[in-house]
Biopython code that builds the backbone (N, CA, C, O; Angstrom):
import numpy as np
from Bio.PDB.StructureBuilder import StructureBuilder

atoms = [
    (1, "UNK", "N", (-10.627, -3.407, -8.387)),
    (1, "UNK", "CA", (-10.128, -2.519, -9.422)),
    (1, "UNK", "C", (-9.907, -3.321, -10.700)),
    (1, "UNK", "O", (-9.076, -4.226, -10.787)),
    (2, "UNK", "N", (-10.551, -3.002, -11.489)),
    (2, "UNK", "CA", (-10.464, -3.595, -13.212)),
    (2, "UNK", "C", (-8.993, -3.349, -13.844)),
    (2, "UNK", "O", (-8.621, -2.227, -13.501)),
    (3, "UNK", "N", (-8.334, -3.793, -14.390)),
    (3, "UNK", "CA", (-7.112, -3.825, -14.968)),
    (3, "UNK", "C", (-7.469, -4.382, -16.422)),
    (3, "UNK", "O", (-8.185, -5.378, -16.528)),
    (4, "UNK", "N", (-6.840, -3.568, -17.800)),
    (4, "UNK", "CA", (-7.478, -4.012, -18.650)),
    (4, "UNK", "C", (-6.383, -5.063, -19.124)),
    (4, "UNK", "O", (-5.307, -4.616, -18.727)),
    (5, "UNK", "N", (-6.173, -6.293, -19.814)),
    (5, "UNK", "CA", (-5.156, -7.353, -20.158)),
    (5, "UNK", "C", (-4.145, -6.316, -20.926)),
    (5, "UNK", "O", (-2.966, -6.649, -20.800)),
    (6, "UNK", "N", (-4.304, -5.453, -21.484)),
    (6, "UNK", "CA", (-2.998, -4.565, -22.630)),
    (6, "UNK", "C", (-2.353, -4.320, -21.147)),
    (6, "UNK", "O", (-1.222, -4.806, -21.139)),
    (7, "UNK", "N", (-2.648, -3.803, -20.046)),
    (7, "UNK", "CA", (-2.174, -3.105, -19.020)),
    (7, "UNK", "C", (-1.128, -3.701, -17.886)),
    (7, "UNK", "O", (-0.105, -3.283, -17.344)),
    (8, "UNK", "N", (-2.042, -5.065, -17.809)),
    (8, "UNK", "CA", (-1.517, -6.194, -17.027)),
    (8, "UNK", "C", (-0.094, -6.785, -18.297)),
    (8, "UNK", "O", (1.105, -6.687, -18.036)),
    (9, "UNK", "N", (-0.365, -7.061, -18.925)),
    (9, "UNK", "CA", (0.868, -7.605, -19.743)),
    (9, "UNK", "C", (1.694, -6.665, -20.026)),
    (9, "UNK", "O", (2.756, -6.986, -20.560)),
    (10, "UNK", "N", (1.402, -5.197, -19.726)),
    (10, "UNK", "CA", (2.078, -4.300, -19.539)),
    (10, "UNK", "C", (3.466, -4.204, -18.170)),
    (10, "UNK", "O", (4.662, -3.916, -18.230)),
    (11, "UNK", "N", (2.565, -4.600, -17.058)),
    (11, "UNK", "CA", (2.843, -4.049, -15.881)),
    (11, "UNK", "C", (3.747, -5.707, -15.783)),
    (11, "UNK", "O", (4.862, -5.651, -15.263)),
    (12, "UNK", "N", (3.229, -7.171, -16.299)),
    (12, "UNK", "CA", (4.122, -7.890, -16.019)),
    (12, "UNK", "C", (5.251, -8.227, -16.815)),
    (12, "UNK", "O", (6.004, -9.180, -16.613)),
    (13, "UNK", "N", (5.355, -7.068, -18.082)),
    (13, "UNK", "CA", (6.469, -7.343, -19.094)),
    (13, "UNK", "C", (7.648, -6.084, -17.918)),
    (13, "UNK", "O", (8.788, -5.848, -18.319)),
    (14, "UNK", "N", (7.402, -5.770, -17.262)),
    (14, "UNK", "CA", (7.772, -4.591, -16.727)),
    (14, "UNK", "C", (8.842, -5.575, -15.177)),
    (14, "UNK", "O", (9.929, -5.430, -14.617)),
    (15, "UNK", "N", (8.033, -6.219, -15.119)),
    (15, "UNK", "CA", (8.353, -6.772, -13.367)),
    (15, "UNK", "C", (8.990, -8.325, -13.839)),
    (15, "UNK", "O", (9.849, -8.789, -13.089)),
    (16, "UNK", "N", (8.750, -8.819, -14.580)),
    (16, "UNK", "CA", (9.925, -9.577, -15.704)),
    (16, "UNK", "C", (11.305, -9.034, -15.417)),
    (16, "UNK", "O", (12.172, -9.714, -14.868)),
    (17, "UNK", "N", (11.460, -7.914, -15.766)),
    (17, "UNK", "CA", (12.724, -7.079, -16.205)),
    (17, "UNK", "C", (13.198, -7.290, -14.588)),
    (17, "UNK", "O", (13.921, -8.169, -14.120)),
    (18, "UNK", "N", (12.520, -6.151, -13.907)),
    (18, "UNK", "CA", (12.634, -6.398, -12.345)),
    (18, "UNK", "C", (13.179, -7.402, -12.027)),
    (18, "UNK", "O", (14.342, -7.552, -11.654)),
    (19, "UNK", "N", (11.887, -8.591, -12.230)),
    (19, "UNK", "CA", (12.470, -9.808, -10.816)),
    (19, "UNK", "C", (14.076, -10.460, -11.742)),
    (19, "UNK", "O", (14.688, -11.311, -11.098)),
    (20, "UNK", "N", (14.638, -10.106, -13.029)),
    (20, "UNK", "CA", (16.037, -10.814, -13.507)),
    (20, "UNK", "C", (16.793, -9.857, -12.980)),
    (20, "UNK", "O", (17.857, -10.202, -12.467)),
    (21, "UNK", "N", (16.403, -8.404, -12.987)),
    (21, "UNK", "CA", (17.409, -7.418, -12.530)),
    (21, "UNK", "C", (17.631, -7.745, -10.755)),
    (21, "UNK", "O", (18.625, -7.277, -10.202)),
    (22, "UNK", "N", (16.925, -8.325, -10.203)),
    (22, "UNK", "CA", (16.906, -8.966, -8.383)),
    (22, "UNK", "C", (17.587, -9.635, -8.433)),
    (22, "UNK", "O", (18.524, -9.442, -7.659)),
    (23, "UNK", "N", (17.704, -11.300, -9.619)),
    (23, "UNK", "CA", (17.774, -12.320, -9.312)),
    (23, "UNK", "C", (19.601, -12.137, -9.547)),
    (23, "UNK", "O", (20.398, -12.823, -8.907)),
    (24, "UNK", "N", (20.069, -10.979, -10.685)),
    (24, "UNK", "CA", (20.904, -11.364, -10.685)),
    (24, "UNK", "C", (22.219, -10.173, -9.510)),
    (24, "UNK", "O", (23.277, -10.498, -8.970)),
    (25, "UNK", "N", (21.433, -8.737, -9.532)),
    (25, "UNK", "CA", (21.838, -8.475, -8.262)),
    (25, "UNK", "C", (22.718, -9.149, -7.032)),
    (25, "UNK", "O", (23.802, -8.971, -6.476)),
    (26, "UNK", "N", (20.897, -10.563, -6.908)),
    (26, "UNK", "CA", (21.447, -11.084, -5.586)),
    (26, "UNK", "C", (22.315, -12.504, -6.102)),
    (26, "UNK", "O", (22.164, -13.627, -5.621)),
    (27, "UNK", "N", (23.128, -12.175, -7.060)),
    (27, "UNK", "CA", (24.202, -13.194, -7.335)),
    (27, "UNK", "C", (23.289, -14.773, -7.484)),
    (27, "UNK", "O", (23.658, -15.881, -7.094)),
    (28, "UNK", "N", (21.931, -14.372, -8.225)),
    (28, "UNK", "CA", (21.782, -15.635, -8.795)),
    (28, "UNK", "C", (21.035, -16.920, -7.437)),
    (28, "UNK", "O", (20.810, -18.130, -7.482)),
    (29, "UNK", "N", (20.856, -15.853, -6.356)),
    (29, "UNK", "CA", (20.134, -16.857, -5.305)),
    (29, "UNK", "C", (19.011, -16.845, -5.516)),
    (29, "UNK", "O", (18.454, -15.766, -5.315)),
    (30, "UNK", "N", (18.112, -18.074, -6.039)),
    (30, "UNK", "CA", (16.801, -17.757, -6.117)),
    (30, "UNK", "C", (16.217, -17.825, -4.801)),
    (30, "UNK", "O", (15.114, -17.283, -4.731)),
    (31, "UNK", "N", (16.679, -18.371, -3.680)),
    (31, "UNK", "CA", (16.012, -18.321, -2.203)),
    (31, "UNK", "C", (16.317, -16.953, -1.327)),
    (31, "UNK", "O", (15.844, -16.664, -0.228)),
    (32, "UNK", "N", (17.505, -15.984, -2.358)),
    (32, "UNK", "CA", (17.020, -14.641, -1.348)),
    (32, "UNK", "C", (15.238, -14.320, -1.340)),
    (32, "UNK", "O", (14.306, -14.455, -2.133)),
    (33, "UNK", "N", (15.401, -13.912, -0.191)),
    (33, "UNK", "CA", (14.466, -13.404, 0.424)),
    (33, "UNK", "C", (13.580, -12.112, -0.504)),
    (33, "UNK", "O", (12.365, -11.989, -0.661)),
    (34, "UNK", "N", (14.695, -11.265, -1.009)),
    (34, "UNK", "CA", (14.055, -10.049, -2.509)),
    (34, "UNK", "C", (13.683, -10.972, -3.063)),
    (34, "UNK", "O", (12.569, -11.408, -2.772)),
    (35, "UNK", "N", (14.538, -11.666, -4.149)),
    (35, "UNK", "CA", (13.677, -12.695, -4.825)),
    (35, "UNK", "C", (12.427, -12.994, -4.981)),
    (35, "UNK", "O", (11.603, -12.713, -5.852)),
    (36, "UNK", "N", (12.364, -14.034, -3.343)),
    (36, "UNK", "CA", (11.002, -14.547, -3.312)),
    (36, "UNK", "C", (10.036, -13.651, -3.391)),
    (36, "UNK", "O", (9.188, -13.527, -4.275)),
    (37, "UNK", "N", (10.228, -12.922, -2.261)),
    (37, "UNK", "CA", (9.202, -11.846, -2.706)),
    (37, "UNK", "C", (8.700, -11.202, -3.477)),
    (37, "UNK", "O", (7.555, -10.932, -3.115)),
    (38, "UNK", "N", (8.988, -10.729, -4.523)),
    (38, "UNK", "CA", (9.349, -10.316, -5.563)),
    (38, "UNK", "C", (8.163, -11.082, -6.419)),
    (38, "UNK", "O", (7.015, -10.852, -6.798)),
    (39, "UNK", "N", (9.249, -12.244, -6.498)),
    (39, "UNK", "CA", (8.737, -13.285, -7.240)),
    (39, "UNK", "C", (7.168, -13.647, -6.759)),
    (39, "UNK", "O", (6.362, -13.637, -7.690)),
    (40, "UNK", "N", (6.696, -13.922, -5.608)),
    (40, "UNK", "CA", (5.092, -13.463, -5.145)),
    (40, "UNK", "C", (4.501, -12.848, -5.383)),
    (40, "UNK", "O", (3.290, -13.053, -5.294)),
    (41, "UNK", "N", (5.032, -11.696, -5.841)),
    (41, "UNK", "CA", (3.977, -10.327, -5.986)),
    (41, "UNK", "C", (3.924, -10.779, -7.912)),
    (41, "UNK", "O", (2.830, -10.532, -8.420)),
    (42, "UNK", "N", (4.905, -11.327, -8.794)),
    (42, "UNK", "CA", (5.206, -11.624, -10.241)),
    (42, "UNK", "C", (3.512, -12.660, -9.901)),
    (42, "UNK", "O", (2.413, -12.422, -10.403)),
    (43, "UNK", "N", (3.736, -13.367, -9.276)),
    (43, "UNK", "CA", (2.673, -14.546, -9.399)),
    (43, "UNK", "C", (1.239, -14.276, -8.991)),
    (43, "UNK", "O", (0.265, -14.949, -9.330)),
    (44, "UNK", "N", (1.238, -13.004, -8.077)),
    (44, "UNK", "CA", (-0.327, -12.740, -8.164)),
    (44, "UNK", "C", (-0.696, -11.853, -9.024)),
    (44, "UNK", "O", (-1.925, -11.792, -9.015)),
    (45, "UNK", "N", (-0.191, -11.062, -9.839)),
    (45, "UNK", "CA", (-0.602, -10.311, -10.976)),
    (45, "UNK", "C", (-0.441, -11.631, -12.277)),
    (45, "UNK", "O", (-1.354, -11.533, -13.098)),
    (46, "UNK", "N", (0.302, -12.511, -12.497)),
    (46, "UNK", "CA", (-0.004, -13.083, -13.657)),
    (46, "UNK", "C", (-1.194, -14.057, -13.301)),
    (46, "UNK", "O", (-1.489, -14.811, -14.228)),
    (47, "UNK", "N", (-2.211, -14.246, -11.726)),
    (47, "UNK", "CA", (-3.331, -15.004, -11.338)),
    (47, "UNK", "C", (-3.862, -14.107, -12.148)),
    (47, "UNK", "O", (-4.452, -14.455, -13.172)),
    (48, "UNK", "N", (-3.694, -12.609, -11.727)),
    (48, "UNK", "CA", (-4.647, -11.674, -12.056)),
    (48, "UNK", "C", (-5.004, -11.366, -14.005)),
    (48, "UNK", "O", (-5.993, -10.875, -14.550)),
    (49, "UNK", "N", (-3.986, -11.798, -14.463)),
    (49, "UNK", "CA", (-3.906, -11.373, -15.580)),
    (49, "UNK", "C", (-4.839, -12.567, -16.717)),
    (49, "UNK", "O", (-5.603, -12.337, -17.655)),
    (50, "UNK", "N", (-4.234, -14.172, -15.961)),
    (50, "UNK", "CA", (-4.956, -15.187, -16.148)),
    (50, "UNK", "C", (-6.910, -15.276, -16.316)),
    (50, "UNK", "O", (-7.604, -15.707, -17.237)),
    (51, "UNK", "N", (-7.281, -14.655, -14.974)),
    (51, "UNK", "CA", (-8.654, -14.582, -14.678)),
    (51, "UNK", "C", (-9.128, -13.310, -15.940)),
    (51, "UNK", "O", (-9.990, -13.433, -16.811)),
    (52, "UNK", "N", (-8.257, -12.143, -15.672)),
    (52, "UNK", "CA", (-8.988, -11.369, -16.747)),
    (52, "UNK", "C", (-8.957, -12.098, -18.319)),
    (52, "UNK", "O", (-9.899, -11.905, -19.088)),
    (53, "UNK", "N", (-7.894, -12.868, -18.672)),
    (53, "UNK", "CA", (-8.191, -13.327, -19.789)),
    (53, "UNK", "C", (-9.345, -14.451, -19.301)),
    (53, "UNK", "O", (-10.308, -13.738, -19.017)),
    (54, "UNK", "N", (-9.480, -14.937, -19.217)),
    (54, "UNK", "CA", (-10.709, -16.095, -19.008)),
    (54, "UNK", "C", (-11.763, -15.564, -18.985)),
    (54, "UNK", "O", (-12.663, -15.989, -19.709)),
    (55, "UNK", "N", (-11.997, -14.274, -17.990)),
    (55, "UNK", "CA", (-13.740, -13.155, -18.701)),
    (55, "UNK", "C", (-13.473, -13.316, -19.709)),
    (55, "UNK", "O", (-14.005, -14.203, -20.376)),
    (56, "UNK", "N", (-12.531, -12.494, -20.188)),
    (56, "UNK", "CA", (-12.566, -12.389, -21.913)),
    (56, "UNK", "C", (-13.635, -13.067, -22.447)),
    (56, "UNK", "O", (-14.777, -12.764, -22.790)),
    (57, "UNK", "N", (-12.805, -14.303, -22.422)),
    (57, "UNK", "CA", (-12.754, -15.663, -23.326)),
    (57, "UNK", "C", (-14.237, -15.810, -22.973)),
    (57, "UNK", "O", (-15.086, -15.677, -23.854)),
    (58, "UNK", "N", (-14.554, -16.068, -21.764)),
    (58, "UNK", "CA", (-16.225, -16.274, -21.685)),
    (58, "UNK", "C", (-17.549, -15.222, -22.405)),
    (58, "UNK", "O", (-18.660, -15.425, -22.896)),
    (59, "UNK", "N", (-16.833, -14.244, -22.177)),
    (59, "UNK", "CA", (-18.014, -13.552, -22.877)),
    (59, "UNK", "C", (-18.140, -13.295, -24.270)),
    (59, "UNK", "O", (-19.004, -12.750, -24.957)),
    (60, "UNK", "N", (-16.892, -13.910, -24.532)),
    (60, "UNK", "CA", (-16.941, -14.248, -26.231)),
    (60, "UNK", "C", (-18.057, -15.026, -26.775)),
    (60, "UNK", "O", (-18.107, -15.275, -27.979)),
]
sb = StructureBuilder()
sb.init_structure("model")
sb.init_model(0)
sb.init_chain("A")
sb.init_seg("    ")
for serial, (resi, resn, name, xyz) in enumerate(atoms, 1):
    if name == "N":
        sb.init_residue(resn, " ", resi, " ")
    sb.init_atom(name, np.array(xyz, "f"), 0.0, 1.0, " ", f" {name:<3s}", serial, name[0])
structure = sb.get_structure()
């Protein structure tokens, strides 16, 4: 599924908000378990967001 970069920097300005609204929820533990997780799913959409900028850039 194609994701266009406006969309992705969309969806990770969004889950930003999220994973501080978790972190501080869980009183600031970055090893809860929400957290991490959380924080996993933050890190494969900004892979994802990475690679779509790099097409970009190549087919420039």
């Amino acid at each position: 599924m194609f994701m266009s970069k406006e969309l992705l920097y969309h969806v990770i300005t969004k889950m930003y908000a999220r994973l501080n609204a978790l972190i501080e929820s869980n009183h600031y533990d970055l090893q809860s378990s929400q957290v991490q997780s959380y924080s996993k799913r933050l890190d494969r959409v900004l892979l994802r967001y990475s690679r779509t900028v790099q097409k970009e850039r190549a087919r420039d």
